[in-house]
C-alpha angles and dihedrals in degrees: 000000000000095000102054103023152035084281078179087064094052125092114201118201109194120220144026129006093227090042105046106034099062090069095049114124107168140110109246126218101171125007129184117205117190110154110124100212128091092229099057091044091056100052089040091057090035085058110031108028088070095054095052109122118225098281092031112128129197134218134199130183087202109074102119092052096105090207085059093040091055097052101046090049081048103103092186089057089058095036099051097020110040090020092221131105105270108273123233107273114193110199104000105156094012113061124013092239112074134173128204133197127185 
């Protein structure tokens, strides 16, 4: 991170997935997903998408995975889920790097 970015303007929360995103308070301007299981990218998207401002842009390195594909084309996943209208997703299902927008 120090070598190709601000590392002063990152803020780095050690340990699980489950147990770490639900206390997170923050807006969000750029944010990197790569955690290869349904289940943690659930709980990454439930927790940060939200919190995108409105420039804010999402990555994910899982977007060829088709279980993570599916989720994130589900509406119902981010209406009664994420509680938000589905963002935009750019490549999901068809390359491993993804981006999403609200």
């Amino acid at each position: 991170m120090a070598r190709h970015g601000a590392i002063e303007v990152c803020r780095f929360h050690k340990g699980w997935f489950a147990d770490t995103m639900p206390g997170f308070d923050g807006c969000v301007d750029v944010a990197v997903f790569d955690v290869d299981l349904l289940s943690s990218t659930r709980t990454c998207m439930t927790h940060i998408v939200p919190r995108l401002t409105p420039a804010g842009i999402a990555f994910s390195d899982d977007g060829h995975l088709r279980a993570v594909a599916a989720l994130l084309a589900d509406p119902r996943f981010w209406r009664d889920e994420v509680g938000i209208l589905p963002p935009q997703v750019f490549g999901a299902g068809e390359r491993k790097l993804i981006e999403l927008r609200r």
